[in-house]
N, C-alpha and C positions, 0 to 999 in steps of 0.2 A: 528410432523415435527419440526426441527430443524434451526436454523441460523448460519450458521459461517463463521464470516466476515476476512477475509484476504487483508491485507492492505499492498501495495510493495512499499518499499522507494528504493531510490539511496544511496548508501555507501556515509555516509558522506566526502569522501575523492575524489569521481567522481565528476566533473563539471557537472553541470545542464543547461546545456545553454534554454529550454522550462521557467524553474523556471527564468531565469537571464531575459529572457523577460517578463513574468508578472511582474516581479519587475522593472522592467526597464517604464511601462506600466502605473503602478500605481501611480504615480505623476500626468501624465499627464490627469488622470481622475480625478483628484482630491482625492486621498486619500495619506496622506504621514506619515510617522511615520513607516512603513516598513523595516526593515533592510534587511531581504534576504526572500526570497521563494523557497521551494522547491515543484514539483511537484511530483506524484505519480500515482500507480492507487490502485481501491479499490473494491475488488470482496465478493458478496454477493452470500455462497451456502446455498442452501434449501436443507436439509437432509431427507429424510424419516426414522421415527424411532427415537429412543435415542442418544444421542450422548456421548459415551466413548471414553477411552485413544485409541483404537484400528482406530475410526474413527476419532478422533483427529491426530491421525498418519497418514491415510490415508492422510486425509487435507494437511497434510504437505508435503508428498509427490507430490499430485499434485502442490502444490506450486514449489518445490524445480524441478520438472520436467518440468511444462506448465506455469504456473502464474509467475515465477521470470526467470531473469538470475542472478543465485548465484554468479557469477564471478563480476556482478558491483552492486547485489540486494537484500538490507535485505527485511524480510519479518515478519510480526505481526500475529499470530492468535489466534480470540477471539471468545467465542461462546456467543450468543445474548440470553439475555431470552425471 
């Protein structure tokens, strides 16, 4: 069994308003030295079997189909040992 983690950012160029309030947030818990935050999500698949270019590609695909919207959403993927 396999791990491949898939990580969705926001296009550095979309406003984050989720991200602009934790940062907006964190002062008043007391934490400061923050400059920006951005928020995200972060999907963990368990593979059954090997993991090659062909199911690396799949991966991507579900990313670029379900997991992102490509229009405002990069996307990272990495496989776990």
């Amino acid at each position: 069994m396999a791990r491949v983690v898939v990580d969705v950012t926001l296009k550095p160029e979309i406003l984050d308003p989720q991200g602009q309030a934790v940062a907006n947030a964190l002062p008043a818990l007391g934490f400061t030295g923050v400059d920006g935050v951005r928020v995200g999500k972060h999907f963990e698949l368990e593979l059954s079997g090997d993991v090659d270019e062909q199911r690396l590609a799949d991966v991507r695909a579900m990313a670029e189909k379900l997991l992102a919207n490509p229009v405002i959403e990069d996307f990272t993927v990495k496989v776990e040992a």
